[in-house]
Every structure is written in structure tokens, then in C-alpha cells.
Backbone as JSON, one array per atom type, in Angstrom:
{
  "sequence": "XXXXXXXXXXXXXXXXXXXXXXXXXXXXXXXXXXXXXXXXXXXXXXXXXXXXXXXXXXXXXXXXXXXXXXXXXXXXXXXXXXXXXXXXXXXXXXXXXXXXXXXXXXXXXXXXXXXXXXXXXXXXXXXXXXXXXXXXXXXXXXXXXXXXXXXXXXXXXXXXXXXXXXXXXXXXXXXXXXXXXXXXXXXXXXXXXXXXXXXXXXXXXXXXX",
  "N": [[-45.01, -58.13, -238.99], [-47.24, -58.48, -236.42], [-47.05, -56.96, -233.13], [-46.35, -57.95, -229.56], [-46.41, -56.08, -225.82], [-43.24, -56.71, -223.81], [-43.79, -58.4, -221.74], [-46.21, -59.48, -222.7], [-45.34, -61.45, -224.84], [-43.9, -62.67, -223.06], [-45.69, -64.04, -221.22], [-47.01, -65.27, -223.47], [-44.93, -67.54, -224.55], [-44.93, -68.75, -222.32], [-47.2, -69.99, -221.98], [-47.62, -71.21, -224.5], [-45.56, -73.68, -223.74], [-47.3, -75.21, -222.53], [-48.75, -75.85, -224.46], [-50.54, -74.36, -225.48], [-51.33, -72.11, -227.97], [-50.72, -68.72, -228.73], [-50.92, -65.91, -230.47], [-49.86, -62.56, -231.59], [-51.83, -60.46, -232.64], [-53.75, -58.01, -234.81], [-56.58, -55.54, -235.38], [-59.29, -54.98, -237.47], [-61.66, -53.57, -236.59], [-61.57, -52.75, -233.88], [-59.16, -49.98, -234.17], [-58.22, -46.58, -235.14], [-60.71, -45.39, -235.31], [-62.34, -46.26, -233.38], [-65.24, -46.48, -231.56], [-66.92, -46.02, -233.76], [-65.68, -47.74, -236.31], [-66.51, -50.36, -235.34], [-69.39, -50.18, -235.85], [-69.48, -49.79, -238.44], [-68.35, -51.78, -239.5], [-69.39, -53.55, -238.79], [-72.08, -53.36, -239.84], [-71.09, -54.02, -242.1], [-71.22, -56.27, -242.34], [-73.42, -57.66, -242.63], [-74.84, -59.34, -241.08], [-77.46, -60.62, -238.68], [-77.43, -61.03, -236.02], [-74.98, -59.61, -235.28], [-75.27, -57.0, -235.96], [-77.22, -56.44, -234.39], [-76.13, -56.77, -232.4], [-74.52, -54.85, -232.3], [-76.06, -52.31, -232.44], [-76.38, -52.27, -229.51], [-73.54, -52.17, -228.46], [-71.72, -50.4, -229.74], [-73.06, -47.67, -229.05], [-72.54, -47.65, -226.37], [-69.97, -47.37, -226.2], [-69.95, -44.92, -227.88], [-70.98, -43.24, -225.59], [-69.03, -43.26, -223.6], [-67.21, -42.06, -224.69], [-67.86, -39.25, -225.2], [-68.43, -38.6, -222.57], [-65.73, -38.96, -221.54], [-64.65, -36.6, -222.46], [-63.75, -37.07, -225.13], [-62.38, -36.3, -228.7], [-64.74, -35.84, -230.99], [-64.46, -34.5, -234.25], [-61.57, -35.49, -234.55], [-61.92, -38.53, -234.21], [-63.64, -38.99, -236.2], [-62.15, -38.25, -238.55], [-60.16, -40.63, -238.99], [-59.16, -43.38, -239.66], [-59.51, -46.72, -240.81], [-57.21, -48.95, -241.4], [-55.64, -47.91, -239.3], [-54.82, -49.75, -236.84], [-55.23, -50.57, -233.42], [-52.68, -51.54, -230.65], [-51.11, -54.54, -230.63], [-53.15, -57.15, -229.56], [-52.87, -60.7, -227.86], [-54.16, -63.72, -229.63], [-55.92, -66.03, -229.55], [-56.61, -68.65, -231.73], [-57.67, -70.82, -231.95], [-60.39, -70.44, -230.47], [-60.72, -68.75, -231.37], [-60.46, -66.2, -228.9], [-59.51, -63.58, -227.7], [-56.47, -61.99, -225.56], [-55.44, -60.17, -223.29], [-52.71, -58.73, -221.64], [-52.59, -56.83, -218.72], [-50.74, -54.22, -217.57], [-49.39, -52.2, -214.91], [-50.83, -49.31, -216.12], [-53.01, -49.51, -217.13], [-54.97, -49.69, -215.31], [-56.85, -47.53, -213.72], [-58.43, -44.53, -213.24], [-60.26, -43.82, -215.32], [-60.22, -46.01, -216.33], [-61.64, -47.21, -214.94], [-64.17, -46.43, -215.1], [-65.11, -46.44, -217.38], [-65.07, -49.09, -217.29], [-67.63, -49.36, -215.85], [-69.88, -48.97, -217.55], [-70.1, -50.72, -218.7], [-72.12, -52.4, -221.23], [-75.26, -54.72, -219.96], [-76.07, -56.85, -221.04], [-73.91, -57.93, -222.03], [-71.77, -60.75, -222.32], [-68.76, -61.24, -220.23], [-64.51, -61.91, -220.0], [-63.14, -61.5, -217.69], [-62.71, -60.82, -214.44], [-64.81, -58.58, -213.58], [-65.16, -56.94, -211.38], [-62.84, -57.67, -209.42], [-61.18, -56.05, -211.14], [-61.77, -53.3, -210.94], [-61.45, -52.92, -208.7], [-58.44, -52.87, -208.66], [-58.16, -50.58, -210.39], [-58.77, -48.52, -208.29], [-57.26, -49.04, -206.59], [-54.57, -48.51, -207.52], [-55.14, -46.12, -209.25], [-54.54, -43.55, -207.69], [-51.6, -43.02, -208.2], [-51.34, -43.87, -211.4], [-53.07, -42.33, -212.49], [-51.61, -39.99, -213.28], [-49.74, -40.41, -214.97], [-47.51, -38.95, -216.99], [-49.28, -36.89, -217.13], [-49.48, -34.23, -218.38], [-49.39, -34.63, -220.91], [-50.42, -34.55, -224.08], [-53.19, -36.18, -225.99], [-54.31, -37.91, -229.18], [-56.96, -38.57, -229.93], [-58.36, -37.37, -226.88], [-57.07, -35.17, -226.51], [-55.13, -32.69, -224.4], [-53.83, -34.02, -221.46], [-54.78, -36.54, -221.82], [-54.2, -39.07, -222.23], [-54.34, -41.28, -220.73], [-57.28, -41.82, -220.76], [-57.38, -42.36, -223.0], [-56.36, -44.98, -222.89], [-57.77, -46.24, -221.71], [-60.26, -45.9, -223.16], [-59.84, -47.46, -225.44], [-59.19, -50.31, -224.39], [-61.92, -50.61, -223.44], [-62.91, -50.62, -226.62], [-62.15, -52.44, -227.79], [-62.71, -54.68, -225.5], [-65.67, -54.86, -225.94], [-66.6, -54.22, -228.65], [-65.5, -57.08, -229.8], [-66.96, -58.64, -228.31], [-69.02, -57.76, -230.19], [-68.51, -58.4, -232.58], [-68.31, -61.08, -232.31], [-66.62, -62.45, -230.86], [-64.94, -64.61, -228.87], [-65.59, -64.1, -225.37], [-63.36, -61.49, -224.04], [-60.37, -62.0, -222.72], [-58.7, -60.51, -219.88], [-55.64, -60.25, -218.17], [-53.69, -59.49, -215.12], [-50.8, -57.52, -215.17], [-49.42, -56.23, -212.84], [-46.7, -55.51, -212.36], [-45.41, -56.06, -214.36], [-44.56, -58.45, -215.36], [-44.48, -61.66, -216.7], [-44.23, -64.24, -217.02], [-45.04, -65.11, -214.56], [-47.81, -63.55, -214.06], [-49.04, -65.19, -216.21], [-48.6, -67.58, -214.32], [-50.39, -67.27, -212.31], [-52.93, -67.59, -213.36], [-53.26, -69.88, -214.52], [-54.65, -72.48, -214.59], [-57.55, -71.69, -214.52], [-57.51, -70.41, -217.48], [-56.95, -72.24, -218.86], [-59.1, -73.96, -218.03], [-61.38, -72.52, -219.42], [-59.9, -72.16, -222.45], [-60.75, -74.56, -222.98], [-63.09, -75.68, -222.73], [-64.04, -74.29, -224.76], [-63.43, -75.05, -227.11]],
  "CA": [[-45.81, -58.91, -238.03], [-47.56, -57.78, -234.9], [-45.85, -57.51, -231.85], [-46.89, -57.38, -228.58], [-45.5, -55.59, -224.9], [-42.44, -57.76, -223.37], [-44.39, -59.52, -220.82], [-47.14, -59.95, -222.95], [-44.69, -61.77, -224.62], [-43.65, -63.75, -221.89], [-46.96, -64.82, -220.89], [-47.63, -66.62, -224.91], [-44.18, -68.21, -224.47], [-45.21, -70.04, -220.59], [-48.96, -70.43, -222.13], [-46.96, -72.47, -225.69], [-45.15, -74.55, -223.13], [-48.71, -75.88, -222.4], [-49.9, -76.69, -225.31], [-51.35, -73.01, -226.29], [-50.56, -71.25, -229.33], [-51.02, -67.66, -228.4], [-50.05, -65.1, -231.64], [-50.47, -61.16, -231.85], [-52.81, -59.91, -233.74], [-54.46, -56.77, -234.8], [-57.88, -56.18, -236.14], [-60.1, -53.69, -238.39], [-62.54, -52.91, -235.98], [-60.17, -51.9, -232.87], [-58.78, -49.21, -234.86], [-58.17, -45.58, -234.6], [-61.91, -44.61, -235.6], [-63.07, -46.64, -232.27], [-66.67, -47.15, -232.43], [-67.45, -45.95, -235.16], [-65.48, -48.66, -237.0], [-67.33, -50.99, -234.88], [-70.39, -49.79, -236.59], [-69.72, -49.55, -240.03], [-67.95, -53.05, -240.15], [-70.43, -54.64, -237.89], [-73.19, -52.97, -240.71], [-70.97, -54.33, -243.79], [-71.41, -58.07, -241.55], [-74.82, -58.18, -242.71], [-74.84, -60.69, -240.15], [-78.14, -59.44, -238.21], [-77.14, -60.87, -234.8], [-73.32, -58.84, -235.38], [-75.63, -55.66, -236.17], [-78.0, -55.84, -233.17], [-74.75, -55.99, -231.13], [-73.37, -52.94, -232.56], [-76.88, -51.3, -231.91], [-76.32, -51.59, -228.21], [-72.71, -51.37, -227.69], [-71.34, -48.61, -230.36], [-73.85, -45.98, -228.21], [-72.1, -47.47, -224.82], [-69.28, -46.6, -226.13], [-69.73, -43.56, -227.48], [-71.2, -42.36, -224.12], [-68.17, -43.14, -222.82], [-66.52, -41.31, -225.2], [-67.91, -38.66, -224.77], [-68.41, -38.23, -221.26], [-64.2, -38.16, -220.94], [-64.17, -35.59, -223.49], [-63.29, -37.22, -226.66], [-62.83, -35.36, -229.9], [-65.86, -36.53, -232.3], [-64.19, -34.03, -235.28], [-60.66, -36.77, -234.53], [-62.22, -39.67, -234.33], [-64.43, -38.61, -238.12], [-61.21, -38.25, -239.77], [-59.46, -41.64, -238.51], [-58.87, -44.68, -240.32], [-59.22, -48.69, -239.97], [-56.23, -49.4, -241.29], [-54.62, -47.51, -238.37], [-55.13, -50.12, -235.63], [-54.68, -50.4, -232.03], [-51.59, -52.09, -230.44], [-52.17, -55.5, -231.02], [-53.2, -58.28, -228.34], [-52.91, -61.91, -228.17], [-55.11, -64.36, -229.99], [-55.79, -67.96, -229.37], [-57.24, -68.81, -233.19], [-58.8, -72.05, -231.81], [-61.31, -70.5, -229.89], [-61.26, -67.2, -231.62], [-60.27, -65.62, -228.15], [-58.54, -62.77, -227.21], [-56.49, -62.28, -224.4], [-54.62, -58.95, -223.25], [-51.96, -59.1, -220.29], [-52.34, -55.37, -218.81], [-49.68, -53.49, -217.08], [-50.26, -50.95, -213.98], [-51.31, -48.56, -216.47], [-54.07, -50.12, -217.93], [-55.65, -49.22, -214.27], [-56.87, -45.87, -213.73], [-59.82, -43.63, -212.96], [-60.45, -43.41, -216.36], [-60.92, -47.27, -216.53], [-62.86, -47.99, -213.9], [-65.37, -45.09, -215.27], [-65.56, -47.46, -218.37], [-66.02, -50.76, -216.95], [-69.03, -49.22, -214.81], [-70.81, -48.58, -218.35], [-70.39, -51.79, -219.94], [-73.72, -53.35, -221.45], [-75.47, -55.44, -218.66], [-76.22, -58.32, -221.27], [-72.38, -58.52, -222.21], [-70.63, -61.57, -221.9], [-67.22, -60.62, -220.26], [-64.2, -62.96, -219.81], [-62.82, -61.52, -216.54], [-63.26, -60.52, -213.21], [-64.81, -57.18, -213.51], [-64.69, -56.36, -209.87], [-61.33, -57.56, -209.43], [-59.75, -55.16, -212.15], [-62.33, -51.89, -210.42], [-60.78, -52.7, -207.11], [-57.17, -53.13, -209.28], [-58.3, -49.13, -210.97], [-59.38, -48.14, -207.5], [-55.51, -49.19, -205.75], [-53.77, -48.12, -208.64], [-55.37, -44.61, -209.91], [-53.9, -42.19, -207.03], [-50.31, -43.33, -209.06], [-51.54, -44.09, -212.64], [-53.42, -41.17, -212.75], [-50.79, -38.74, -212.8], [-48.65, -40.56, -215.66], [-47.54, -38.21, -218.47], [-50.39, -35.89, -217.03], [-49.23, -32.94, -219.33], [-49.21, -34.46, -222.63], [-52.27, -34.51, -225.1], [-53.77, -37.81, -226.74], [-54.51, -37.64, -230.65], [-58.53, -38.5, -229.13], [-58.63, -36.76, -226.05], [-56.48, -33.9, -226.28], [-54.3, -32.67, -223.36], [-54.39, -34.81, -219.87], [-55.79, -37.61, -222.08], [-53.16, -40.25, -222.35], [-55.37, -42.18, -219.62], [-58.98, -41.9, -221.15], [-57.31, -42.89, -224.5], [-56.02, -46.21, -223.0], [-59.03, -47.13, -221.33], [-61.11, -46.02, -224.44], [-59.0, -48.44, -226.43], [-59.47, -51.34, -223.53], [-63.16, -50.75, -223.91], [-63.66, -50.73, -227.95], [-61.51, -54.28, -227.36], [-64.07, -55.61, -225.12], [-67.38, -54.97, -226.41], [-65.96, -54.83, -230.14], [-64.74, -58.47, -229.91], [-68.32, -59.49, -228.43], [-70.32, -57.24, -231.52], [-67.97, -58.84, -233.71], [-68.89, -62.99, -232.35], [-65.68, -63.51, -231.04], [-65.21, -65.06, -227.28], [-65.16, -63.01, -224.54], [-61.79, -60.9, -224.07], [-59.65, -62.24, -221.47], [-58.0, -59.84, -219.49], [-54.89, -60.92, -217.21], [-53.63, -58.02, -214.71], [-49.5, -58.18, -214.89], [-48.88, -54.69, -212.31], [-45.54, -55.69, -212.14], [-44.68, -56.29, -215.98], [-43.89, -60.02, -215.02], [-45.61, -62.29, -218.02], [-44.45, -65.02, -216.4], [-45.95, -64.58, -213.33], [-49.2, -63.46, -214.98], [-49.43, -66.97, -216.54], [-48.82, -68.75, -213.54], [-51.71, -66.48, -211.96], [-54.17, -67.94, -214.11], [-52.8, -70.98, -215.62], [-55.6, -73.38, -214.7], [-58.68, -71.37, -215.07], [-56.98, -70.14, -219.17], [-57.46, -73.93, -219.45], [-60.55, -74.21, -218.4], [-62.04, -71.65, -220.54], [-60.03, -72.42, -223.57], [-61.01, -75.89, -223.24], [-64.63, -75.19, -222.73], [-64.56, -73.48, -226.3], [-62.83, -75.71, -227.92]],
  "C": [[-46.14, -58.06, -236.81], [-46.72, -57.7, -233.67], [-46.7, -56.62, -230.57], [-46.26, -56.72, -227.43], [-44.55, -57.56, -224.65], [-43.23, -58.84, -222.68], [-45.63, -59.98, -221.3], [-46.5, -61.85, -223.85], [-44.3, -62.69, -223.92], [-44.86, -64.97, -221.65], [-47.46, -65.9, -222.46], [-46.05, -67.47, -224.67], [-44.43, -69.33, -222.92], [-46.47, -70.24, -221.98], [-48.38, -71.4, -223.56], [-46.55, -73.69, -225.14], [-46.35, -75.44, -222.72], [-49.62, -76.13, -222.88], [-50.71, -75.51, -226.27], [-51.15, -71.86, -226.83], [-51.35, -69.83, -229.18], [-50.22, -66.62, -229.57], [-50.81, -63.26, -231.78], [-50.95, -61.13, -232.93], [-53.51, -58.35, -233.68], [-56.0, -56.76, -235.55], [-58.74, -54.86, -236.26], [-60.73, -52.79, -236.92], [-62.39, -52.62, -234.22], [-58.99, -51.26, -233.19], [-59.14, -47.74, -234.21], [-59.57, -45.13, -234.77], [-62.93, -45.4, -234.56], [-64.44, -47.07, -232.5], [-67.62, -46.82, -233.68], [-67.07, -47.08, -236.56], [-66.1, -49.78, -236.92], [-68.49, -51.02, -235.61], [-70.72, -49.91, -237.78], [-68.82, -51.18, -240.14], [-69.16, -53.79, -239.38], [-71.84, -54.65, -239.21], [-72.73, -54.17, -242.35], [-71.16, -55.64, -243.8], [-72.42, -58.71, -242.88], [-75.04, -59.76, -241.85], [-76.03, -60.08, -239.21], [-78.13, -59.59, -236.47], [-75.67, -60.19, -234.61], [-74.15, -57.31, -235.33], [-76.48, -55.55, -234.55], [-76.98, -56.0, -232.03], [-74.36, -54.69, -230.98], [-74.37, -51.82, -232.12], [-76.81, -50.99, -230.04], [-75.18, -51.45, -227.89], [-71.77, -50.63, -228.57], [-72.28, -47.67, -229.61], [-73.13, -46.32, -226.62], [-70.77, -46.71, -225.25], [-68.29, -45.26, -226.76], [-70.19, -42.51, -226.48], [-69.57, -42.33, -223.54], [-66.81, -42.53, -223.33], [-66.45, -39.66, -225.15], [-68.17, -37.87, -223.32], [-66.52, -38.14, -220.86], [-63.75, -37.19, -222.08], [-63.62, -35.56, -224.77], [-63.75, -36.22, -227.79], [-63.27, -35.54, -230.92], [-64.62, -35.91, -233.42], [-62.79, -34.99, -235.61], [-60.9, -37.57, -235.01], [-62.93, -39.62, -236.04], [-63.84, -38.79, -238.75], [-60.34, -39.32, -239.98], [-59.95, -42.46, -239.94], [-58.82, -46.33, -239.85], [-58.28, -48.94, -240.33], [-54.87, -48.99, -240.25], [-55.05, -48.24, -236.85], [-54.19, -50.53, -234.0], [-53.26, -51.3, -231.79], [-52.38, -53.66, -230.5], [-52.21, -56.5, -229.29], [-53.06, -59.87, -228.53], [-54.01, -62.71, -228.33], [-54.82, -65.82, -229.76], [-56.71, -68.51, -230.71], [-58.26, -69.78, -232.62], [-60.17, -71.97, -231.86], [-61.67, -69.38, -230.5], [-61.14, -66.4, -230.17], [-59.44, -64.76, -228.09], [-57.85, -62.46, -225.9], [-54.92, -60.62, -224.08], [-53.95, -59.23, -221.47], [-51.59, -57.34, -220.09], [-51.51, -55.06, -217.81], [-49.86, -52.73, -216.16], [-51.53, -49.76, -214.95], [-52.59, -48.36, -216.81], [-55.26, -49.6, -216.05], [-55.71, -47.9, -213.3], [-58.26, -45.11, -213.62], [-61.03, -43.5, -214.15], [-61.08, -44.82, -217.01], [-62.03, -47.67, -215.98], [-64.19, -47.1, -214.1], [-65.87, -45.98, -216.54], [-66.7, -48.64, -218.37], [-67.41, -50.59, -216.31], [-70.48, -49.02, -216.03], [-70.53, -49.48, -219.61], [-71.88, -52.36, -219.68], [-74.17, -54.66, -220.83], [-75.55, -57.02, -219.71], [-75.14, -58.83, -221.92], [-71.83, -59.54, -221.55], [-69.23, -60.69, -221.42], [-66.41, -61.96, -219.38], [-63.27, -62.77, -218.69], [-63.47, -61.36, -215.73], [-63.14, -58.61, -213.36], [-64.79, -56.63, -211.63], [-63.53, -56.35, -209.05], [-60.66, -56.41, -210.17], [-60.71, -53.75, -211.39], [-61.58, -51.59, -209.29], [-59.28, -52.57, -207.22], [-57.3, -51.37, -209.47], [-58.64, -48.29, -209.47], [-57.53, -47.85, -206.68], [-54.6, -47.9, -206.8], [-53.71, -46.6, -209.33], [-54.66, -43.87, -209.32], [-52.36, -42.11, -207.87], [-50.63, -43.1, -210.63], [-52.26, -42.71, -213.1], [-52.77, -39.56, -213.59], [-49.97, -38.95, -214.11], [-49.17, -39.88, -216.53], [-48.95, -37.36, -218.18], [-50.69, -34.71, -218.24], [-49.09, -33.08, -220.78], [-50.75, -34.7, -222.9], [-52.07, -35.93, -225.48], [-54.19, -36.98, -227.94], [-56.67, -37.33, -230.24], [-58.65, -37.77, -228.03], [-58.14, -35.55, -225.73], [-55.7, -33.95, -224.52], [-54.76, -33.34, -221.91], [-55.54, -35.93, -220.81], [-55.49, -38.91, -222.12], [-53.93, -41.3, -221.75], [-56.68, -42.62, -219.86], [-58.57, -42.53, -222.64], [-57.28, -44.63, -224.27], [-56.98, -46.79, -222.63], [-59.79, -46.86, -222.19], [-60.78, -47.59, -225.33], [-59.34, -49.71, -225.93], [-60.64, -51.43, -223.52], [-64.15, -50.89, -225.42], [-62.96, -52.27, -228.11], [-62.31, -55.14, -226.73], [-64.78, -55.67, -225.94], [-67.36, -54.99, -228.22], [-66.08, -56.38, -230.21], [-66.06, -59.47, -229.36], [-69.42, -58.72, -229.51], [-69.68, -58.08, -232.52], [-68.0, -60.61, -233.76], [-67.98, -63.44, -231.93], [-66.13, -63.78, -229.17], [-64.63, -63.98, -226.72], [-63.8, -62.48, -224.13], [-61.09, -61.67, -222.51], [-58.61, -61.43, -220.74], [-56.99, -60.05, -218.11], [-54.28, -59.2, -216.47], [-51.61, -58.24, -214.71], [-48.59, -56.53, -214.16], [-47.67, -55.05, -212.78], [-45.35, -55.79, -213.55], [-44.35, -58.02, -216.17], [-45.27, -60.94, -215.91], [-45.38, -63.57, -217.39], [-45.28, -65.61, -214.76], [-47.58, -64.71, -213.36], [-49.86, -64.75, -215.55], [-49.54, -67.77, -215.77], [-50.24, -68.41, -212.17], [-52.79, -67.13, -212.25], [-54.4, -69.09, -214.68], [-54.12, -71.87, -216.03], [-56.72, -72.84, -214.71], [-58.5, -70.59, -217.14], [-57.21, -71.67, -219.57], [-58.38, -74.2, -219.52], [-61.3, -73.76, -219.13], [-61.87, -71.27, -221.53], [-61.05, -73.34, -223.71], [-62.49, -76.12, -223.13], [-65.13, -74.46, -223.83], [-63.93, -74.03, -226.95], [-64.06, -76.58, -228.53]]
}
């Protein structure tokens, strides 16, 4: 079975207490071959509003793949059955919902979010989490500086995670599902995080229900 961080964790155990069945999950096309998996499952859809998604955001984000230096000849040789860490799903609504950690905010993110597709639905507060990558980078920046990423090679650890946080977004709207919900939990605290948000996660299940 999937499994998610501790406090992610946390946060589906408060959010059950209220009624909302929150379960990790993983999924083909947030996999190690990034957007390119995007692409070629979005193609095998034959769904032709799933394909004219993928036409505009598989090229956002392989700009933004390559602009932090990703390694196309990597990513070529990858696999879908090797997918990302998983996040929490709410089946009802088909939603996703990721509870991110300091790390998740970083120079490397906020270079992302600035080159998501203008006619994207998105299910946070993107200016909240820039001004979150903005506090946060002079610190986050720095972690594990000296090791390599499998995609980005050395000093990449950072461009990998926000790669990954960006084929999760815009994936999850090429693919029809509801917009990603992204909760911020610096501190690691899932409980916390839940009680952050409690009553707008209601409103915007319950509005897709």
C-alpha cells in the first residue's frame, strides 16, 4: 500500500474525524518519466479534451524542465511504473491533496509556479505558497546542496522536488481530475495543517461533490 509523510498522515486522520476519507495514492502519470508520461497517457486517453490539455501543459513543463537543467537522456530511459511519492486522494471528488513540508518551498519552486498555464484551474493560493518559497528559500535552498538528483544531476535535490510538485499539478488537471490542493505544514504538524484549512477543505469538497 501507499504511504504517505507522518504529518501527511496526521492531517487524513483529523480530516476522517470529519467525515473525509482521505487515502494515499499513487498514479501512472506522476511518475519518474514526468511529462513525458503525461503525454503519452494523456494520447492513449483518446479523450480529445485530456489531449488538448497535454498539448499546453507537457511543453510548460518541459520548459521548466529544462530551464533548471534537467537531464532529457534520464528522463527517456524512465519508467511509469516508477512513481512519485504518493499524495492523498479524496475518491469522491477525484481530488488530490498534498500537505507540503518547509522543503517543498524553495527557489526552485517558486521558478515553477511563475510558469504555470494561465488557463489552469489551481486549487490553492498561488501567491501565498511564492511568498511561503520567497521566506523559506535563503534556508531550503542550501539542503543537501552537494548531492546529485537521478533528473537533475548534482545541486538538484531542489529542482527535482519542485519538478515533481509541478507534473502533480498540471498532470492531475490534463488528466480531468480536480484541482490539486496544496496545504503548507512548515512545521511538519498535520494536525495543525488541518485545522489551518478545515472549513474552506469543506467547502471545496462539498462543492464537488
Amino acid at each position: 500500500m501507499a504511504e504517505v509523510e507522518p504529518w501527511e498522515e496526521q492531517f487524513a486522520q483529523e480530516a476522517e474525524k470529519d467525515g473525509i476519507a482521505l487515502v494515499p495514492e499513487t498514479f501512472s502519470w506522476a511518475s519518474e518519466p514526468g511529462h513525458l508520461a503525461i503525454g503519452a497517457l494523456a494520447d492513449s486517453t483518446g479523450i480529445p479534451e485530456v489531449m488538448q490539455r497535454a498539448e499546453v501543459g507537457v511543453p510548460a513543463l518541459e520548459q521548466m524542465f529544462n530551464r533548471m537543467g534537467g537531464l532529457a537522456p534520464v528522463l527517456y530511459s524512465c519508467r511509469v511504473n516508477m512513481p512519485y511519492p504518493a499524495v492523498l486522494l479524496h475518491e469522491a471528488t477525484a481530488t488530490l491533496i498534498t500537505v507540503d513540508d518547509v522543503l517543498h518551498f524553495t527557489t526552485s519552486r517558486l521558478q515553477t509556479l511563475e510558469q504555470y498555464p494561465g488557463e489552469m484551474p489551481v486549487g490553492f493560493d498561488v501567491k501565498a505558497y511564492k511568498e511561503l518559497c520567497k521566506e523559506h528559500a535563503p534556508k531550503t535552498d542550501k539542503w543537501r546542496y552537494g548531492l546529485a538528483s537521478k533528473m537533475f544531476g548534482w545541486h538538484g535535490l531542489q529542482k527535482e522536488r519542485a519538478y515533481q510538485d509541478a507534473v502533480r499539478d498540471i498532470g492531475s488537471w490534463v488528466m480531468g481530475l480536480s484541482p490539486l490542493i496544496h496545504v503548507p505544514a512548515i512545521d511538519e504538524d498535520g494536525v495543525a495543517a488541518y485545522a489551518s484549512v478545515k472549513d474552506e477543505l469543506h467547502d471545496k469538497l462539498k462543492a464537488k461533490a
